[in-house]
MARTIKE-767258 format. One line per 5 residues: for each residue z negated, x, y negated of C-alpha. Coordinates in Angstrom, 1 decimal, decimal comma. Layout:
BEGIN
Z/X/Y ~ ...
//
This chain:
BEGIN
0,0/0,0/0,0 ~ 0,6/0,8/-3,5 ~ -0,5/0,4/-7,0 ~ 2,0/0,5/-10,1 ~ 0,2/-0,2/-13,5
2,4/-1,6/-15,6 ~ 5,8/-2,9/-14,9 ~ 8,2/-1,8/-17,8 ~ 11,9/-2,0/-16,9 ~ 10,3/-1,9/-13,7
12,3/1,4/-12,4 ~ 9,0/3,3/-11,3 ~ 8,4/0,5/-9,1 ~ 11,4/-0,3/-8,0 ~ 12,1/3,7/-6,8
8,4/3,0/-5,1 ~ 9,8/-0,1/-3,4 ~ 12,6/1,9/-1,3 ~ 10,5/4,6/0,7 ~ 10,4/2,4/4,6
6,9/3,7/4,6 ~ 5,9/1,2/1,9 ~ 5,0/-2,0/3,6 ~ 3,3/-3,7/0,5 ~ 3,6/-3,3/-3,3
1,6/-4,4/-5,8 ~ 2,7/-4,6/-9,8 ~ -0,3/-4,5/-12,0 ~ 1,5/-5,6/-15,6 ~ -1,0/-7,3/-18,8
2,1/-8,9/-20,4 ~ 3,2/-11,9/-18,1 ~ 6,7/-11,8/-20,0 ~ 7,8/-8,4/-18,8 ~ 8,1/-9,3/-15,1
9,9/-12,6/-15,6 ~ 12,4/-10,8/-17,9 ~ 13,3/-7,5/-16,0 ~ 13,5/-9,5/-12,7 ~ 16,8/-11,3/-15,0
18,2/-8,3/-16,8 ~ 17,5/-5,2/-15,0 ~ 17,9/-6,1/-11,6 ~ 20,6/-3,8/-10,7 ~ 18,7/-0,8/-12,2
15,5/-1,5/-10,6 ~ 16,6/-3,0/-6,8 ~ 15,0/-6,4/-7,8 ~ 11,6/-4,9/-7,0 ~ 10,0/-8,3/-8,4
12,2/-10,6/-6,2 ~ 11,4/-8,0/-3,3 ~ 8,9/-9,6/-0,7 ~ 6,9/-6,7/-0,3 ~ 6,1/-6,8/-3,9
2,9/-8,6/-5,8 ~ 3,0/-8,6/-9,2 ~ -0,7/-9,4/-10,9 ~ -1,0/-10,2/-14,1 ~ -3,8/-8,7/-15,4
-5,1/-5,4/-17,3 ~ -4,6/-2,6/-14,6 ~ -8,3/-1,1/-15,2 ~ -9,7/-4,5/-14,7 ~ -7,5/-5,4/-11,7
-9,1/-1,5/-10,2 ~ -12,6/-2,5/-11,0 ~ -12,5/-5,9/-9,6 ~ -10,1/-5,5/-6,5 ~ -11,3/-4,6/-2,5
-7,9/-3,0/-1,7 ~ -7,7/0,5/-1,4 ~ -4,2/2,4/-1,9 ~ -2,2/5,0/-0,3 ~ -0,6/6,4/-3,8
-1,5/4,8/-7,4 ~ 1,1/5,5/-10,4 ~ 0,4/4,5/-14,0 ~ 3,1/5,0/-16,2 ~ 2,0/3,7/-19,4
3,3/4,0/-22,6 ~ 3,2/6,9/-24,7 ~ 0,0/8,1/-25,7 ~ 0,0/7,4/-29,4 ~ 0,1/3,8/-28,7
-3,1/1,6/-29,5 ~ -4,5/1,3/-26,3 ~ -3,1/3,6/-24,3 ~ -5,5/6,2/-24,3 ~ -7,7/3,8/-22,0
-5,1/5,1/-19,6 ~ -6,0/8,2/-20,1 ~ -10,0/8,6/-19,6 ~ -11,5/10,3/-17,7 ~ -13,4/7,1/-16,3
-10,4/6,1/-15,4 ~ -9,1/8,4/-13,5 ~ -12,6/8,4/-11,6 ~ -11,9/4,6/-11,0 ~ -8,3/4,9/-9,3
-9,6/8,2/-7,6 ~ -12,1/5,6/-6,2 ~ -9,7/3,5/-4,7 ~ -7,5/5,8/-2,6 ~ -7,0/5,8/1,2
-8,0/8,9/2,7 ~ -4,7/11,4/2,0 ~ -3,8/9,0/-0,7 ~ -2,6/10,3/-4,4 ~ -2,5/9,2/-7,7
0,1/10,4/-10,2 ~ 0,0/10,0/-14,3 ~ 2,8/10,1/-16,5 ~ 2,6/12,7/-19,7 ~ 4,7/12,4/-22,5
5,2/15,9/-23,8 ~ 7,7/14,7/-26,3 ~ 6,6/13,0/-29,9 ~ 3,2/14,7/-28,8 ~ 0,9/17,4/-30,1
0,0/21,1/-27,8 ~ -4,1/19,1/-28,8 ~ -3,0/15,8/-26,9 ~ -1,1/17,3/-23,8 ~ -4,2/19,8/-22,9
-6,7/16,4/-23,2 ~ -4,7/14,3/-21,1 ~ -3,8/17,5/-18,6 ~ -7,6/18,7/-19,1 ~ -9,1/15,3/-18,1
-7,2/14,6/-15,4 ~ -7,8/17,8/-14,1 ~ -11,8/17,6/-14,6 ~ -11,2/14,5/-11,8 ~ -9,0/16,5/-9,9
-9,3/20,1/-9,5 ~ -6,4/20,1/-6,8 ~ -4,4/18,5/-9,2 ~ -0,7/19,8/-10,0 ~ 2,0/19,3/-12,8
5,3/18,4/-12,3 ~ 7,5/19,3/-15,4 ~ 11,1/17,1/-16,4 ~ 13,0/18,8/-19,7 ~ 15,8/16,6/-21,1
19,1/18,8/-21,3 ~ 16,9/21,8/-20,9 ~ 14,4/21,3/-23,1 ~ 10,2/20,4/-22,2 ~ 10,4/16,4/-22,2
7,4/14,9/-20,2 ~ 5,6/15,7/-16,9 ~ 3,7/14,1/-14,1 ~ 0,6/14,8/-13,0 ~ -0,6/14,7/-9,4
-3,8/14,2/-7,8 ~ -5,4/14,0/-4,6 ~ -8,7/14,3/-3,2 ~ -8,3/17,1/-0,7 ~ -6,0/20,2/-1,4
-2,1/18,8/-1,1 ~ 0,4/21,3/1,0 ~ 4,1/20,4/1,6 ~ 6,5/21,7/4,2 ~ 9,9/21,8/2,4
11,7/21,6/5,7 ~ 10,0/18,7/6,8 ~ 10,3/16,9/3,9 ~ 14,3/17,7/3,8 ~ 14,5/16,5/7,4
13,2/13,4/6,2 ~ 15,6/12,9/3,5 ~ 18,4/14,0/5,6 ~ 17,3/10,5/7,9 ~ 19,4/7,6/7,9
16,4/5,0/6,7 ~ 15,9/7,6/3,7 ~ 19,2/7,3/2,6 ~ 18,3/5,1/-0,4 ~ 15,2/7,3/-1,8
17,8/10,4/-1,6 ~ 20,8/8,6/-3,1 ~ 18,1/7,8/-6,1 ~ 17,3/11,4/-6,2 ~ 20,4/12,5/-6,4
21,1/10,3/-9,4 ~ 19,1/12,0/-11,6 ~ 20,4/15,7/-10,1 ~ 18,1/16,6/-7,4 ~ 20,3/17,2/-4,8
17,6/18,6/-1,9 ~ 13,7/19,4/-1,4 ~ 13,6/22,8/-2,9 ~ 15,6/20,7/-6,0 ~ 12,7/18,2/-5,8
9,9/21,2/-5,3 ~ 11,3/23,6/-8,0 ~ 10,1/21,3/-10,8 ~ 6,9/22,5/-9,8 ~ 4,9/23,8/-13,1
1,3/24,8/-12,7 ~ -1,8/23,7/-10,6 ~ -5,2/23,0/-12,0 ~ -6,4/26,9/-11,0 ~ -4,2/28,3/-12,5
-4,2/26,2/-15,8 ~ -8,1/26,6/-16,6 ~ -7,4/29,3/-19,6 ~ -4,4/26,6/-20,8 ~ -7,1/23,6/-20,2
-10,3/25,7/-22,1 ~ -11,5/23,8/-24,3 ~ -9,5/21,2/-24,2 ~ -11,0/17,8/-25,3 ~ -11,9/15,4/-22,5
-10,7/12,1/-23,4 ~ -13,7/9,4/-22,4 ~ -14,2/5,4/-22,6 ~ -17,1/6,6/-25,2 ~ -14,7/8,2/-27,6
-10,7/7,8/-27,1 ~ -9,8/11,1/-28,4 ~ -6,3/11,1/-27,0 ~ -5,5/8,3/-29,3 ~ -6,1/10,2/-32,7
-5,2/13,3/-31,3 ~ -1,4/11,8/-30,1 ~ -1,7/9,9/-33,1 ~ 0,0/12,6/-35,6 ~ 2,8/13,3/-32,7
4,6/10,5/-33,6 ~ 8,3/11,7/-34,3 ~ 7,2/15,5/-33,3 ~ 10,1/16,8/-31,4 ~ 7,9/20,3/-30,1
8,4/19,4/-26,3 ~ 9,9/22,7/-25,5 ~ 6,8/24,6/-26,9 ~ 4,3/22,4/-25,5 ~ 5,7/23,0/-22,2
6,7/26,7/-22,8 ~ 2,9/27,1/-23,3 ~ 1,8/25,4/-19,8 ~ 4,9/27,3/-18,1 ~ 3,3/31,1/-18,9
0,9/30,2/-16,6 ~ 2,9/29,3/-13,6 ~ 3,5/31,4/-10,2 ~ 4,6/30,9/-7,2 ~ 2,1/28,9/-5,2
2,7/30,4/-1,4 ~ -0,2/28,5/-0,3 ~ 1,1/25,3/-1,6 ~ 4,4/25,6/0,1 ~ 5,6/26,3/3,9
9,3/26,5/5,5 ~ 11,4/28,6/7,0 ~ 11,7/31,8/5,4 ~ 14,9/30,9/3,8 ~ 13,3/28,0/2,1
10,6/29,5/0,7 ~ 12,6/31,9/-0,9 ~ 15,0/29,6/-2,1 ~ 12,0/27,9/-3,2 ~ 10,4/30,9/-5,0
13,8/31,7/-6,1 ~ 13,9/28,5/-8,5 ~ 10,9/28,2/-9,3 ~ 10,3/31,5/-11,1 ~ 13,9/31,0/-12,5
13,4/30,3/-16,4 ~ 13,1/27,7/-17,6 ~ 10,1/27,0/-14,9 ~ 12,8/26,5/-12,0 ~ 15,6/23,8/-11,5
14,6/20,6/-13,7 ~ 16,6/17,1/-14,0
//
């Protein structure tokens, strides 16, 4: 089972809906207009996910569905909007991310969206340094826009994460995995050392980036005044230039055949921070 908060044009959920290994998923979405309207206009760019029968949409604010729901998931996403937004920063907390750490599976993740983009170096580091303080496994996974730092996702899980490249490209390369690597390769990832290269820094790595960063909590809602001034700020490319100095090959992270690995290694130490879509 999994979580989306928040339903947008509903293309997070909809490239959740199309892994075989998802037998149920639920939409958490505050605005009870968005579902109705994407399931009529953006169908074809989100496989119908709200007409699909494995999907639930709730209508409700996605930190009081978590607090008030007995389900537990195998992966949570929230994909909110961008951080300078009224509200978001609730998002963001480090409560938060306590509560939907709470409600995992065993071996289940959660995964953040960060808008490096029309931010500030102060906003990314709180958002990247609470997370973080919730999970110290926790990776980034960087995304530029025609080469240049855009956004990133953050991923956490409760025990340390480790990913065999070969495996996972065997599993691509499956017939019932068709769709999820037809949707991969529509935004240029064309293999799993593609998908693994975007690989950008882990929590152990990142302490002297995260150092002093301020911990964004229900109590105060930093984030939001510290994003607040990054509307318009195009300094995407920095802001990630300053997390990528940091980065090394993980070997622990990663296993294969030799040839992946290097191939691996290979793009991600390639500037700018290995193959990116």
């Amino acid at each position: 089972m999994v979580l989306v908060i928040g339903c947008g044009a509903g293309v997070t959920a909809g490239a959740v809906s199309i892994d075989p290994r998802v037998e149920h998923l639920v939409i958490a979405e505050i605005e009870p207009l968005v579902p109705q309207v994407i399931s009529e206009h953006f169908g074809k760019y989100n496989v119908d996910v709200v007409r699909n029968p494995k999907t639930t949409v709730v209508i409700d604010d996605a930190r009081h569905y978590l607090l008030t729901t007995h389900r537990k998931f195998d992966a949570i996403t929230s994909d909110p909007l961008d951080s300078w937004v009224k509200g978001t920063a609730m998002l963001y907390t480090k409560e938060f991310f306590e509560l939907a750490k709470s409600k995992l599976n065993p071996g289940g993740a959660v995964t953040v969206w960060v808008n490096i983009n029309e931010s500030t170096p102060e906003a990314v580091k709180s958002q990247i340094a609470s997370f973080f303080e919730v999970f110290p496994h926790g990776i980034i996974w960087g995304n530029t826009f025609q080469g240049r730092g855009y956004d990133a996702v953050l991923l956490g899980t409760v025990e340390p994460p480790h990913f065999n490249v070969d495996e996972w490209q065997a599993k691509l390369d499956q017939a019932e995995y068709a769709a999820i690597k037809k949707s991969l390769q529509e935004v240029g990832i064309y293999s799993a050392v593609e998908l693994f290269a975007n690989y950008a820094g882990r929590a152990s790595e990142l302490t002297p980036y995260t150092t002093g960063a301020q911990i964004n909590s229900d109590r105060d809602l930093r984030l939001q005044y510290l994003a607040g001034v990054g509307l318009n700020r195009v300094e995407g490319d920095k802001i990630y230039a300053d997390i990528l100095q940091y980065n090394k090959f993980p070997a622990e992270l990663f296993s294969g055949s030799e040839a992946t690995i290097t191939h691996l290694r290979t793009a991600v130490d390639s500037a700018p921070g290995g193959k990116r879509w």
